[in-house]
Structure formats: structure tokens, C-alpha cells
BAFI-3210 file (N, C-alpha, C; in Angstrom, 3 decimals, decimal comma, padded with zeros to 6 digits):
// residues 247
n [1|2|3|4|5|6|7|8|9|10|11|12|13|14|15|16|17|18|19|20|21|22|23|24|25|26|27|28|29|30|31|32|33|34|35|36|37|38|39|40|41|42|43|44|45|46|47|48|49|50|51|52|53|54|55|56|57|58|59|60|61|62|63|64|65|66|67|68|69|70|71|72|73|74|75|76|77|78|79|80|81|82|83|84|85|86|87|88|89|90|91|92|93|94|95|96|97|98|99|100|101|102|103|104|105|106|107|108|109|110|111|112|113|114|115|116|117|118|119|120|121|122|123|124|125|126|127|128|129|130|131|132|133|134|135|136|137|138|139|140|141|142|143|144|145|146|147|148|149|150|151|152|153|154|155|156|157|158|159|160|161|162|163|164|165|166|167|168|169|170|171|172|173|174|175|176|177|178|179|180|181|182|183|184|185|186|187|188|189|190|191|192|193|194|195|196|197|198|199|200|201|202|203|204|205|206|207|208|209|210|211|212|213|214|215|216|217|218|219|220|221|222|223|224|225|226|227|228|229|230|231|232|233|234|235|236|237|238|239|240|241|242|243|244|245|246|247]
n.u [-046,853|-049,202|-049,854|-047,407|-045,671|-042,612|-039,641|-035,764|-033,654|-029,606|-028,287|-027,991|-026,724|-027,423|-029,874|-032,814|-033,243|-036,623|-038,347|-040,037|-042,746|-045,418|-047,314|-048,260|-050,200|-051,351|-054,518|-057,094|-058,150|-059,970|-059,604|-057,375|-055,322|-053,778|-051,866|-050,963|-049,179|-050,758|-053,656|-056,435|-056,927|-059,474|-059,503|-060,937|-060,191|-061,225|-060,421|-058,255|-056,913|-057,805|-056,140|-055,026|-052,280|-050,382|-047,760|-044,861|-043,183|-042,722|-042,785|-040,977|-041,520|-039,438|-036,938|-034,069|-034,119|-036,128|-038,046|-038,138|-041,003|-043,096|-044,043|-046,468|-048,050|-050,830|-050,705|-051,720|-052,647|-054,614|-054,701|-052,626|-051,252|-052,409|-050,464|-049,949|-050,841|-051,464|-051,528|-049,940|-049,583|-049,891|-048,788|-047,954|-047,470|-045,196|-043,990|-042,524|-040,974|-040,423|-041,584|-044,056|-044,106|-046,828|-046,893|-049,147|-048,508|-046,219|-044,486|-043,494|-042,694|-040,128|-038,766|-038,789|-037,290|-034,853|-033,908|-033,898|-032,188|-029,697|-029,195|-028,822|-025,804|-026,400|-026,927|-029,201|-031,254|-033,915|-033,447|-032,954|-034,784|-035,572|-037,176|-039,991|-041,560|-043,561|-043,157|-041,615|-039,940|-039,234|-036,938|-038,928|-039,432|-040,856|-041,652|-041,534|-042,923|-041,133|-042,736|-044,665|-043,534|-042,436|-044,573|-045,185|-043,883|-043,505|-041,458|-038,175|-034,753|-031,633|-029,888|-031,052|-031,307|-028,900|-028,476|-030,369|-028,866|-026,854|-028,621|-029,176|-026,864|-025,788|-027,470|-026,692|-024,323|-025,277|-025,606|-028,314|-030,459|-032,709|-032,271|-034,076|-037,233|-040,373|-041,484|-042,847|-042,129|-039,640|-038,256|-038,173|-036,269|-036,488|-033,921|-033,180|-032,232|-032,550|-034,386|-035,154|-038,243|-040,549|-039,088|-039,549|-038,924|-036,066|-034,161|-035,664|-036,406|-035,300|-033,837|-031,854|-031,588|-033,614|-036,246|-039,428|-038,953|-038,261|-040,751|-042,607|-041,428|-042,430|-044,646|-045,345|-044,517|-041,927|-039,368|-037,995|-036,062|-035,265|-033,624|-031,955|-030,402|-029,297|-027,424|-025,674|-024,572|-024,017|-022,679|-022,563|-024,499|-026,901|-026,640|-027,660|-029,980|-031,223|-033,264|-035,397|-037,452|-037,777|-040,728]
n.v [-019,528|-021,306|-024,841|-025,326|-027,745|-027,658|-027,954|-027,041|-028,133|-027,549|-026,842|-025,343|-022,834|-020,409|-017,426|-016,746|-013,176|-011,802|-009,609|-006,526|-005,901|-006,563|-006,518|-007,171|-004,690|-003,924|-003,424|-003,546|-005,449|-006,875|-006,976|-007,164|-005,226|-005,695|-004,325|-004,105|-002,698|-000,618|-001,165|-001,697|-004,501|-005,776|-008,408|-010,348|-011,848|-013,618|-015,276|-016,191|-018,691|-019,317|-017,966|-015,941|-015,691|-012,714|-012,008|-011,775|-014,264|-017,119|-019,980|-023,085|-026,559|-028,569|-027,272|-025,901|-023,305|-019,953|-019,483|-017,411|-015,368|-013,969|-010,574|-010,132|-012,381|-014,457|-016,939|-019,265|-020,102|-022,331|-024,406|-025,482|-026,991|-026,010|-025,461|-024,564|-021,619|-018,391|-015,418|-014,206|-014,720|-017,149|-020,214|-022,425|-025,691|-025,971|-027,999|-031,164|-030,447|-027,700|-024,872|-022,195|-018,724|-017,318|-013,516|-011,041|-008,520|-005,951|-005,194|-007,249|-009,557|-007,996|-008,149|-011,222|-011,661|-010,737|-012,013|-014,569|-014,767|-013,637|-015,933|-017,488|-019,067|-021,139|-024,332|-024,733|-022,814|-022,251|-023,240|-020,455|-019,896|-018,207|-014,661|-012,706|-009,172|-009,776|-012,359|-015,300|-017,854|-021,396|-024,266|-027,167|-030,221|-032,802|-033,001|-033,063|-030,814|-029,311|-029,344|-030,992|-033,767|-033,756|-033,530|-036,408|-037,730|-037,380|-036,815|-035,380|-036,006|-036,161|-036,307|-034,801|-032,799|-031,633|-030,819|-029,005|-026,931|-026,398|-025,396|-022,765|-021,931|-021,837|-019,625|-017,373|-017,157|-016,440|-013,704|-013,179|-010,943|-011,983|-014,744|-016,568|-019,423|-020,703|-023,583|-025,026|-024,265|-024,807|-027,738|-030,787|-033,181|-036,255|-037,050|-035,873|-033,710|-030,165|-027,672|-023,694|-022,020|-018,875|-016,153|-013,496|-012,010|-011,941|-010,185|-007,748|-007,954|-008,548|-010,955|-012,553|-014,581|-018,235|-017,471|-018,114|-020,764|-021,847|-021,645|-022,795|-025,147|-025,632|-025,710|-028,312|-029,633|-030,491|-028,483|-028,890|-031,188|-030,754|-028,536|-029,863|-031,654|-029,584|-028,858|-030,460|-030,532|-028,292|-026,241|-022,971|-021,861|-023,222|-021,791|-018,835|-019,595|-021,001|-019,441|-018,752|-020,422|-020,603|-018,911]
n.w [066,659|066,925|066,742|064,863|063,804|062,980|061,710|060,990|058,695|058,511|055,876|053,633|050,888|050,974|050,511|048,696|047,563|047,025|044,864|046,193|045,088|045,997|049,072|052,752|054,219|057,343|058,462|060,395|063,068|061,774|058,940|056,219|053,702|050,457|048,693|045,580|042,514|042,519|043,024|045,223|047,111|049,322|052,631|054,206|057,660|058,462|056,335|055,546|055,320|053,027|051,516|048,649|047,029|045,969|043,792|042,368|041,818|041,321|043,560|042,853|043,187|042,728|042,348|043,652|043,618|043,950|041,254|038,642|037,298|035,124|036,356|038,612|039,104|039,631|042,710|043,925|047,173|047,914|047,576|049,190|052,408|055,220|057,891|060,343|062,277|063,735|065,941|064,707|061,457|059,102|057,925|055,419|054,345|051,645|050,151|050,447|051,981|052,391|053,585|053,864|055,361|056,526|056,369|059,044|060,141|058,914|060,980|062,838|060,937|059,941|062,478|062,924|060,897|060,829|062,789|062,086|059,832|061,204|062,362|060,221|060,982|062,578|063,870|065,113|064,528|062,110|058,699|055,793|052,883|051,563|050,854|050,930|050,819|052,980|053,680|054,730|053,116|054,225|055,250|055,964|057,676|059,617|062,886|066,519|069,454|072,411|074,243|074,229|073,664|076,740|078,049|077,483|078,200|080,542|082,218|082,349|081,575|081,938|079,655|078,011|079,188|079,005|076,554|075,778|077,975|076,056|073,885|074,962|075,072|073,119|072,058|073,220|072,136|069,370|070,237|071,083|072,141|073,771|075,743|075,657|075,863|075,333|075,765|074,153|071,514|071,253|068,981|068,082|065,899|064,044|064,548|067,058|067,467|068,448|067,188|066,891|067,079|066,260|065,857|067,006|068,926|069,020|069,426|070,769|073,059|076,385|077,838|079,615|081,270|081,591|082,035|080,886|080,199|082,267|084,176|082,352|082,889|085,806|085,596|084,628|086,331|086,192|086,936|089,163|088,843|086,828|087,351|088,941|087,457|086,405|088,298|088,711|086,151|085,028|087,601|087,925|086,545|087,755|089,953|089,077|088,203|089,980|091,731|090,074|090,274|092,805|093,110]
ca.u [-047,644|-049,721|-049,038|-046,392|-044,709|-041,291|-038,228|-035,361|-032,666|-028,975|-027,452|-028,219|-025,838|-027,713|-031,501|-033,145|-034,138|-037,832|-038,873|-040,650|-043,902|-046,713|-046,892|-049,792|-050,527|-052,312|-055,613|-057,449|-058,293|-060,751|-059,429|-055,904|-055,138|-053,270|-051,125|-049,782|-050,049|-052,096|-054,966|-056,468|-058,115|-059,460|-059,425|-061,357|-058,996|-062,085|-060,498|-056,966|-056,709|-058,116|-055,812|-054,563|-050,932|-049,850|-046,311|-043,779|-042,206|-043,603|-041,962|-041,382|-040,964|-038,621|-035,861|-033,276|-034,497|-037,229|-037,808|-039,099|-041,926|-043,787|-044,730|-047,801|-048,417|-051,235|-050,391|-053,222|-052,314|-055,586|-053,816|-051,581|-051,933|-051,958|-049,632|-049,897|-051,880|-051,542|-052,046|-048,848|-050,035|-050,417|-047,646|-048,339|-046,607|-045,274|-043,586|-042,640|-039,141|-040,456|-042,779|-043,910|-044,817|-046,955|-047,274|-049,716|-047,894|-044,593|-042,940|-043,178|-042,017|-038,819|-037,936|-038,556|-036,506|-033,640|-033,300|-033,138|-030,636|-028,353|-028,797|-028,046|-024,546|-026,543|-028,109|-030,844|-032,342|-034,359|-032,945|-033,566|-034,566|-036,428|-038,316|-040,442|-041,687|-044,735|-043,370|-040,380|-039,732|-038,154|-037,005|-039,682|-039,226|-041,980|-041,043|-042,359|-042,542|-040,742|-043,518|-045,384|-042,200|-042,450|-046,149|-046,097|-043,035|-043,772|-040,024|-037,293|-033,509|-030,104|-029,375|-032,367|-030,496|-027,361|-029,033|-030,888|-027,583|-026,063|-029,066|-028,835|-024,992|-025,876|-028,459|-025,980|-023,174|-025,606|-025,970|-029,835|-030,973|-033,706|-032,042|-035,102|-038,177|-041,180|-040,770|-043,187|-041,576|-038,442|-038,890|-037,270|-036,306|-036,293|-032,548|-033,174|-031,582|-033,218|-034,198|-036,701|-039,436|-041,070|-037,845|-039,493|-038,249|-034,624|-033,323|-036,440|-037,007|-033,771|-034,036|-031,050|-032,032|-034,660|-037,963|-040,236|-038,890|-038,360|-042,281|-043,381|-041,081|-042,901|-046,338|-045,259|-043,803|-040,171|-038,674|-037,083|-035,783|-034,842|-032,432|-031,041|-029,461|-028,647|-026,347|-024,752|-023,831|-022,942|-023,574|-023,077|-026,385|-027,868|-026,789|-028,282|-031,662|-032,429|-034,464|-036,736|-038,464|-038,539|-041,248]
ca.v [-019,908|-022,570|-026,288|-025,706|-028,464|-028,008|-027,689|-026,663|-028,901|-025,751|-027,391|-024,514|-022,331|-018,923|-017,627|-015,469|-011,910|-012,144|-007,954|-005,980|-005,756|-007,210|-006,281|-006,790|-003,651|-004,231|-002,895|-003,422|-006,727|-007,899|-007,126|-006,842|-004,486|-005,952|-003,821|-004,240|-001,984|000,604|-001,844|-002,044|-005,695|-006,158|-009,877|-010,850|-012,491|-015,327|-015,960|-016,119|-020,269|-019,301|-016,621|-016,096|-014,788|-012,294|-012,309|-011,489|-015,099|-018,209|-021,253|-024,170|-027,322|-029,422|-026,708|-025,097|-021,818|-019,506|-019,010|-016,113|-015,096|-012,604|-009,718|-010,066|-013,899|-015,159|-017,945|-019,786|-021,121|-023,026|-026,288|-025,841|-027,687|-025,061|-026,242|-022,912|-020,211|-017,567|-013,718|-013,219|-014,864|-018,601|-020,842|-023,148|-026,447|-025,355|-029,272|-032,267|-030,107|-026,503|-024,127|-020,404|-018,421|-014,979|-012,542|-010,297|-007,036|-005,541|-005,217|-008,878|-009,900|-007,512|-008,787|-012,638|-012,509|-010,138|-013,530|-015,782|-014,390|-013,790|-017,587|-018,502|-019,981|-022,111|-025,440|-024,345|-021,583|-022,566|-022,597|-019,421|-020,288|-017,043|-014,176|-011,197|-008,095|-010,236|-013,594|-016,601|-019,820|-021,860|-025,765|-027,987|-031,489|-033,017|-032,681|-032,765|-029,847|-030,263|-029,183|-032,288|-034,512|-033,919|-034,070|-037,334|-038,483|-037,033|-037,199|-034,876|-036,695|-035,207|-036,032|-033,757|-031,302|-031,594|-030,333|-027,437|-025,721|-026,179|-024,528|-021,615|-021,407|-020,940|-017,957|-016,647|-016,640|-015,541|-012,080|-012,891|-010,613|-013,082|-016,126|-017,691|-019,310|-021,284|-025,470|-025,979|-023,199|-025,941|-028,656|-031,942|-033,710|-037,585|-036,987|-035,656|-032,126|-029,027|-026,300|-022,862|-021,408|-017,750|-015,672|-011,960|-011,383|-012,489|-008,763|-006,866|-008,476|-008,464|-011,925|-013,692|-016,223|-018,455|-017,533|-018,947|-022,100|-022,363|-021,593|-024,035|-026,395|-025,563|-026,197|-029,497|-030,269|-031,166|-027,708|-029,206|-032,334|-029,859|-027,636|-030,497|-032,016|-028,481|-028,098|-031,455|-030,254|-026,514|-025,279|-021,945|-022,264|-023,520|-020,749|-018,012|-019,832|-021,699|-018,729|-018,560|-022,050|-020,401|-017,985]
ca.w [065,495|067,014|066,555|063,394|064,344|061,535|061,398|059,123|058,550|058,195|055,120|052,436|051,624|051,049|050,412|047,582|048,037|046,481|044,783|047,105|044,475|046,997|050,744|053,221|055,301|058,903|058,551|061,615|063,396|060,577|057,635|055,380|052,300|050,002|047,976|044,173|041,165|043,249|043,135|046,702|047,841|050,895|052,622|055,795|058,568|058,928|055,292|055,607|055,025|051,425|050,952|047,277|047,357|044,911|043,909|040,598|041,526|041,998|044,015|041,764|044,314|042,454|042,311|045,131|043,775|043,370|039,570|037,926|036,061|034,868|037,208|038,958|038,537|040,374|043,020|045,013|048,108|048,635|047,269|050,334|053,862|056,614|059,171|061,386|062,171|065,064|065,430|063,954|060,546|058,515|057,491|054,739|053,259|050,070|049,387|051,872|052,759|052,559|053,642|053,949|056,765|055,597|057,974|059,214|060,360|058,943|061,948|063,050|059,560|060,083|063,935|062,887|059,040|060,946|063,380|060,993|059,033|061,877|062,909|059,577|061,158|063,894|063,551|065,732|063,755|060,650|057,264|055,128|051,640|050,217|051,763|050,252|051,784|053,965|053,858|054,880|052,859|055,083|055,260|056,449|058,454|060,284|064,115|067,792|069,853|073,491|075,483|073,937|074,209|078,098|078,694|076,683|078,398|082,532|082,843|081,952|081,250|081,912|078,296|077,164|080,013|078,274|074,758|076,360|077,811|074,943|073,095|075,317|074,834|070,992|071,674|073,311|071,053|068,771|070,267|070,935|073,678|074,721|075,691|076,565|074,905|075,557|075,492|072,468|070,411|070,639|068,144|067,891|064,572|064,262|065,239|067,945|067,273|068,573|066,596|067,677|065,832|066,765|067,000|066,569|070,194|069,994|069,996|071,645|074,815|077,206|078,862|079,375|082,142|080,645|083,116|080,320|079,845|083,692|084,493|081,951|083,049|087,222|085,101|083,905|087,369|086,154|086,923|090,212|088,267|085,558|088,092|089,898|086,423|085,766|088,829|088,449|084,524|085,485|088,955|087,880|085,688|088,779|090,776|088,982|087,519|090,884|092,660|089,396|090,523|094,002|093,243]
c.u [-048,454|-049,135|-048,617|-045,606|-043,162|-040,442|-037,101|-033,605|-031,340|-027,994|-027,658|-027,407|-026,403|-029,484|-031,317|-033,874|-035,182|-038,021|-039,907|-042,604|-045,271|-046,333|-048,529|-049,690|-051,792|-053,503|-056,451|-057,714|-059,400|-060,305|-057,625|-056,050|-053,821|-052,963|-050,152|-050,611|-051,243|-053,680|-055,470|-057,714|-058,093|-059,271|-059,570|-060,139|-059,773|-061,405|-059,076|-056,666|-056,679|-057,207|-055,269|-053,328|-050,410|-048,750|-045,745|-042,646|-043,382|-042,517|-042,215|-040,179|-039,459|-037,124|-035,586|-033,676|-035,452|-037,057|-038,891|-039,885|-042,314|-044,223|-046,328|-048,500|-049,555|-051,185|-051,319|-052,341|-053,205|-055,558|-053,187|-051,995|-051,655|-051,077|-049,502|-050,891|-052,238|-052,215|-050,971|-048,576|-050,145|-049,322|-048,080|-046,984|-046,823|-045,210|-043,062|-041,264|-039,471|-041,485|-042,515|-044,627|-045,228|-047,735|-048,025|-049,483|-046,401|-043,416|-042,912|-042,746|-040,746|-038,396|-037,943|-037,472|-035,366|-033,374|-032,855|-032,125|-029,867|-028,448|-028,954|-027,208|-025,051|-027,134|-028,851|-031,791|-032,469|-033,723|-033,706|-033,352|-034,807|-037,239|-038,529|-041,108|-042,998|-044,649|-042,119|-040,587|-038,755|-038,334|-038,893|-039,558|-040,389|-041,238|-042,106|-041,981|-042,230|-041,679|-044,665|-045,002|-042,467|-043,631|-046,058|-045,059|-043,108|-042,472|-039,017|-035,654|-032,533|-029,440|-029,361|-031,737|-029,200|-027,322|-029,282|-029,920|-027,035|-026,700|-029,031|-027,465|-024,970|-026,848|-027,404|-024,830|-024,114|-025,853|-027,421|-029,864|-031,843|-033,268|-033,107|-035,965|-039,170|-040,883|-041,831|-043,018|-039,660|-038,612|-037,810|-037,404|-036,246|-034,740|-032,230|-032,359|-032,766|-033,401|-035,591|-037,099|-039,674|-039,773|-038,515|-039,233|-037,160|-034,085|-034,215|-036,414|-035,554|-033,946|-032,572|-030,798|-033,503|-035,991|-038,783|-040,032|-039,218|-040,081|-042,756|-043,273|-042,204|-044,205|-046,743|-044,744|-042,378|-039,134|-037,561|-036,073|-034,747|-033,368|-031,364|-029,937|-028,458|-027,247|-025,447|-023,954|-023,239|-023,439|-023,105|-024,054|-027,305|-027,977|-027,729|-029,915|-032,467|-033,783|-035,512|-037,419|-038,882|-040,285|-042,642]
c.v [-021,171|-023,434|-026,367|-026,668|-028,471|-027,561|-027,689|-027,807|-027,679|-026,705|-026,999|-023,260|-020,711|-019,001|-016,581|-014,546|-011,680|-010,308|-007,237|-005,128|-005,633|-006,734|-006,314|-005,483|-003,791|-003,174|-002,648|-004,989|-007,555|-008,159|-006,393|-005,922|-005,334|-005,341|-004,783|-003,231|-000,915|000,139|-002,186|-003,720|-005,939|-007,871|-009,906|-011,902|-013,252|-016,293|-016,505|-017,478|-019,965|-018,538|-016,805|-014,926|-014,297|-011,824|-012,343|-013,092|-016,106|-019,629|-022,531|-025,408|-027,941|-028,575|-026,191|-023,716|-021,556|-019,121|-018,635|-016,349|-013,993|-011,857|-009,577|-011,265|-014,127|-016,497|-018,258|-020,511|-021,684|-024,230|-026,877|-026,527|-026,234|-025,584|-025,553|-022,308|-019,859|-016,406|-013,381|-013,884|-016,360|-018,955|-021,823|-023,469|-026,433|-027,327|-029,998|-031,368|-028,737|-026,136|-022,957|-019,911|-017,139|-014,657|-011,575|-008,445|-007,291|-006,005|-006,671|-009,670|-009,634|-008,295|-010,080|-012,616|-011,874|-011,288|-013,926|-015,885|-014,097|-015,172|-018,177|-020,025|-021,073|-022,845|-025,583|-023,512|-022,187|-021,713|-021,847|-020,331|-018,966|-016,373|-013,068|-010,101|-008,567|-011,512|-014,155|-017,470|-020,185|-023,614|-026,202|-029,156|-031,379|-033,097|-032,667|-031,391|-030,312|-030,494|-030,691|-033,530|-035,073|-034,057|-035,671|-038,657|-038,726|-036,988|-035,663|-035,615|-036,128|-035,380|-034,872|-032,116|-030,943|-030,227|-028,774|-026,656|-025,636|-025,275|-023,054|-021,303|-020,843|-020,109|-017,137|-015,955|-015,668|-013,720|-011,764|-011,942|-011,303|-014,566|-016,839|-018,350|-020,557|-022,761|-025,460|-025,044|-023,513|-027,445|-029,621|-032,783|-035,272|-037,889|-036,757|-034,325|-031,222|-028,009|-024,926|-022,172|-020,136|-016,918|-013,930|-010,969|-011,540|-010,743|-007,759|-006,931|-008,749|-009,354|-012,934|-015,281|-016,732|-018,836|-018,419|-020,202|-022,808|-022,434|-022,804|-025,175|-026,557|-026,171|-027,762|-030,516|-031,079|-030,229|-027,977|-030,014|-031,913|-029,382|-028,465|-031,444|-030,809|-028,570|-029,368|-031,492|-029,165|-025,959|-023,906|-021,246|-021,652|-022,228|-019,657|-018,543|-020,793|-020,839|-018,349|-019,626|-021,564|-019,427|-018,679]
c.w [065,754|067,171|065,096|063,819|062,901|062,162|060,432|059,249|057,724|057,175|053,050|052,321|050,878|051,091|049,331|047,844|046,939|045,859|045,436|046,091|044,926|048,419|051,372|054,403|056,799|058,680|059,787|062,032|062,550|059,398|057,362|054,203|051,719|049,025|046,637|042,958|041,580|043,039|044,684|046,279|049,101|051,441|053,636|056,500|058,527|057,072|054,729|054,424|053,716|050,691|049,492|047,254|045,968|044,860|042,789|040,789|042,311|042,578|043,457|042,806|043,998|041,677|043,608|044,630|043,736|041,797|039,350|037,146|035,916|035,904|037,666|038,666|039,660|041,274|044,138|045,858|048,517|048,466|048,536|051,160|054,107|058,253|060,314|061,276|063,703|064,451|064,676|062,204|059,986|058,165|056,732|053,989|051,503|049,253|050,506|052,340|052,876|052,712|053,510|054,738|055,692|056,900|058,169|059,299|060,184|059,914|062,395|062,668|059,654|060,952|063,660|061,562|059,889|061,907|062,973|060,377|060,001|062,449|062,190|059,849|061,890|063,281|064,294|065,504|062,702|059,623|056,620|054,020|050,769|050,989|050,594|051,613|052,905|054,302|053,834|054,414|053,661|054,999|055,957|056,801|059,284|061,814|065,054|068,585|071,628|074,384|075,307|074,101|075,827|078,630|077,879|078,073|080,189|082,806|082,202|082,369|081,386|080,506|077,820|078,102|079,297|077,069|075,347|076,867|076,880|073,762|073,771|075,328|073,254|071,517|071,977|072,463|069,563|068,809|070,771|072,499|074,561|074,607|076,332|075,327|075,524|074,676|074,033|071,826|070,219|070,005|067,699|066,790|065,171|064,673|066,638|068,612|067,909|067,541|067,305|066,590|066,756|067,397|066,877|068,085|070,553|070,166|070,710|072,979|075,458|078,340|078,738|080,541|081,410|081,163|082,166|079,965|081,448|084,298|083,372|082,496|084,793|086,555|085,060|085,358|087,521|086,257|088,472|090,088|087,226|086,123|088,315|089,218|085,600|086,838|088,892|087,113|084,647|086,478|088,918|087,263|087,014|090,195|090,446|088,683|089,136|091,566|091,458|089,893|091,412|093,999|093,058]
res [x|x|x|x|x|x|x|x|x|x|x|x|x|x|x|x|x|x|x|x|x|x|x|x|x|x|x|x|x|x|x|x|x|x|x|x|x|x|x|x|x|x|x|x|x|x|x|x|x|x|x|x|x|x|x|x|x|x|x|x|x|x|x|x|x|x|x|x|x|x|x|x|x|x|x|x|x|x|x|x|x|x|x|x|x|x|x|x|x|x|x|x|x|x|x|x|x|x|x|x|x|x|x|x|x|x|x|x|x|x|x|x|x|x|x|x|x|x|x|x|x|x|x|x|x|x|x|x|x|x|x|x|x|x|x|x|x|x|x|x|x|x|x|x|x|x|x|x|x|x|x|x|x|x|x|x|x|x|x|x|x|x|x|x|x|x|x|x|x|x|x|x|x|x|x|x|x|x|x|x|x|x|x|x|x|x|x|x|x|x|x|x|x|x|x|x|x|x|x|x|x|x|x|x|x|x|x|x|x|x|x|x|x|x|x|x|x|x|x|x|x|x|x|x|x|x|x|x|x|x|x|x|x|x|x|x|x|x|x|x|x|x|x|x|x|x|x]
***
């Protein structure tokens, strides 16, 4: 999703299932249909930013819930910031602690909300607050992303090595099939916690060594620096991930 730089702070203890009223349907690479009430509107992709989100619930900041209204409420998001925006759709700050991602195509929507909700339990997957059939509320915290971290920094730390097995020890336990993920799609709080954004490949993609982190890290020139704190923390890490650097 671009430079979203957020993150969700895991100290909520459920989310609300939103009524499946509104949905956007993938049209073709210009344009969206937007479905409600068997009313078709179209909506250019050059217009997204502006978009006007229609929805039987509206998010009212200064509560932990979503609260209802009338069916078919009009809700402008052109008040919002935009804090995102890829191919896989716009994320906009709802309030200084939450946002909402809305998504372009179904299925990308399904594979990222069926993440989330199984990494509920972790404090490296963003907190669920509320999703509908095209869209995630999720925490919000202002945050750096790592790959920015390490270009800012030229260094990589055996601390910062420490963290990173330990975040691939939680994908794992999670079940994710892709234990991997690209460095600025890990995002560091003023704590200095990890959390990852863009999960709509943890169960598709069948990666459990973490090539894409390792190639960024070769880009950045700290993937040798990277290994050599790896095999002093677990040299059986280092065994299997050293011949990705070789290549």
C-alpha cells in the first residue's frame, strides 16, 4: 500500500462485523461499480482520493464501536487524509488512532481480513476494529517503515536481529505459509515493536525462508552483516538462509 506508514497497537478485545449492504465490484482498470439497492454508480480510479463511501453504518471517532444508523447513510471520505494508496486500494485516517483501508478487488479484501483475524493473538498483526464487505478499520499509530529505518541508519544491529527472528518465529506459529515479507511492509512504533502491513499472501504464497527480506536486505548492502548476527543468534537460521545471499 505505498508509504502507509501505521500501525496497530493489539490491545482490543474483538471487532464488529459491519452488513454486507455496499460492495465494490472490479470493473476493469479504470473504473469501479459500486453496488447498493440495485443502483449502479460508476467511479473513475483517477478519482478514488474523492471517493464517497456508501455504508448502513457510520464510524463515530470518539467511541470503541461502530454505531448504527439508518440504512444507506451517506459518508464522505473527502474530509479524510489519505495515508495510502496502491493497486490493491486507499487507506484513509478515520481519527489520530484509526483508520480504513477500502479495497479494490474482493479477493484481496478476503486473503488480507482472513490474516488479520487469524493474527488477532499476535502483537505483530494489526488490530481488527470493524470490517465490511470492501473494507478494514484498523488501529492507527504513526510509525517508520524498516526499509527506511536502515537506509536512514546504513547499519543493521544484532538487537534489530534479535526482533526479526523473533518476528519470523510468530509467522510461524501463526500457521502463515509465507514467512517472509518485504523490509518496508515492517513498521516500527515509537517503542520500537514490530508490526506488518500487506498480509493478502500469508496463506497463498508458500515461502517459509524469507528470500524477500534477504534480497532487500543484498540491495541495501547489510545482507552479509544481517547473516553473520544471524548465525551468532541461531546457526541453524544461518544454515538454511545463508545460500540465499549467495546468488
Amino acid at each position: 500500500m505505498g508509504k502507509s506508514y501505521f500501525h496497530y497497537q493489539h490491545n482490543h478485545n474483538g471487532w464488529d462485523r459491519l452488513p454486507k449492504t455496499t460492495f465494490f465490484k472490479w470493473q476493469d482498470k479504470k473504473k469501479y461499480q459500486m453496488l447498493s439497492n440495485n443502483n449502479d454508480q460508476f467511479i473513475s480510479s483517477s478519482s478514488v482520493k474523492q471517493l464517497d463511501f456508501l455504508s448502513d453504518k457510520v464510524f463515530v471517532h470518539s467511541s470503541e464501536r461502530l454505531v448504527e444508523k439508518k440504512e444507506n447513510v451517506l459518508t464522505s471520505f473527502k474530509r479524510y487524509e489519505v495515508v495510502g494508496q496502491g493497486k490493491d486500494g486507499v487507506i484513509y485516517r478515520l481519527s489520530s488512532d484509526r483508520c480504513i483501508k477500502v479495497f479494490f478487488k474482493e479477493e484481496v479484501y478476503e486473503k488480507e481480513l482472513e490474516a488479520i483475524q487469524v493474527g488477532q493473538p499476535s502483537s505483530i498483526i494489526p488490530q481488527l476494529y470493524g470490517y465490511g464487505p470492501n473494507y478494514i478499520v484498523m488501529e492507527y499509530i504513526e510509525g517508520i517503515s524498516l526499509a527506511k529505518q536502515l537506509k536512514k541508519n546504513g547499519d543493521i544491529e544484532k538487537s534489530l536481529v534479535v526482533q526479526l527472528i523473533d518476528f519470523f518465529d510468530e509467522l510461524k506459529k501463526l500457521n502463515f505459509r509465507r514467512q517472509d515479507t518485504e523490509l518496508r511492509h515492517i513498521l516500527i512504533n515509537e517503542q520500537g515493536n514490530f508490526k506488518m502491513i500487506d498480509l493478502k499472501r500469508a496463506f497463498t504464497s508458500n515461502r517459509p525462508i524469507p528470500i524477500k527480506l534477504l534480497t532487500d536486505l543484498k540491495e541495501l548492502k547489510l545482507s552479509k552483516k544481517f547473516l553473520s548476527h544471524v548465525k551468532d543468534i541461531r546457526p541453524s537460521l544461518y544454515q538454511r538462509w545463508k545460500k540465499f545471499d549467495e546468488k
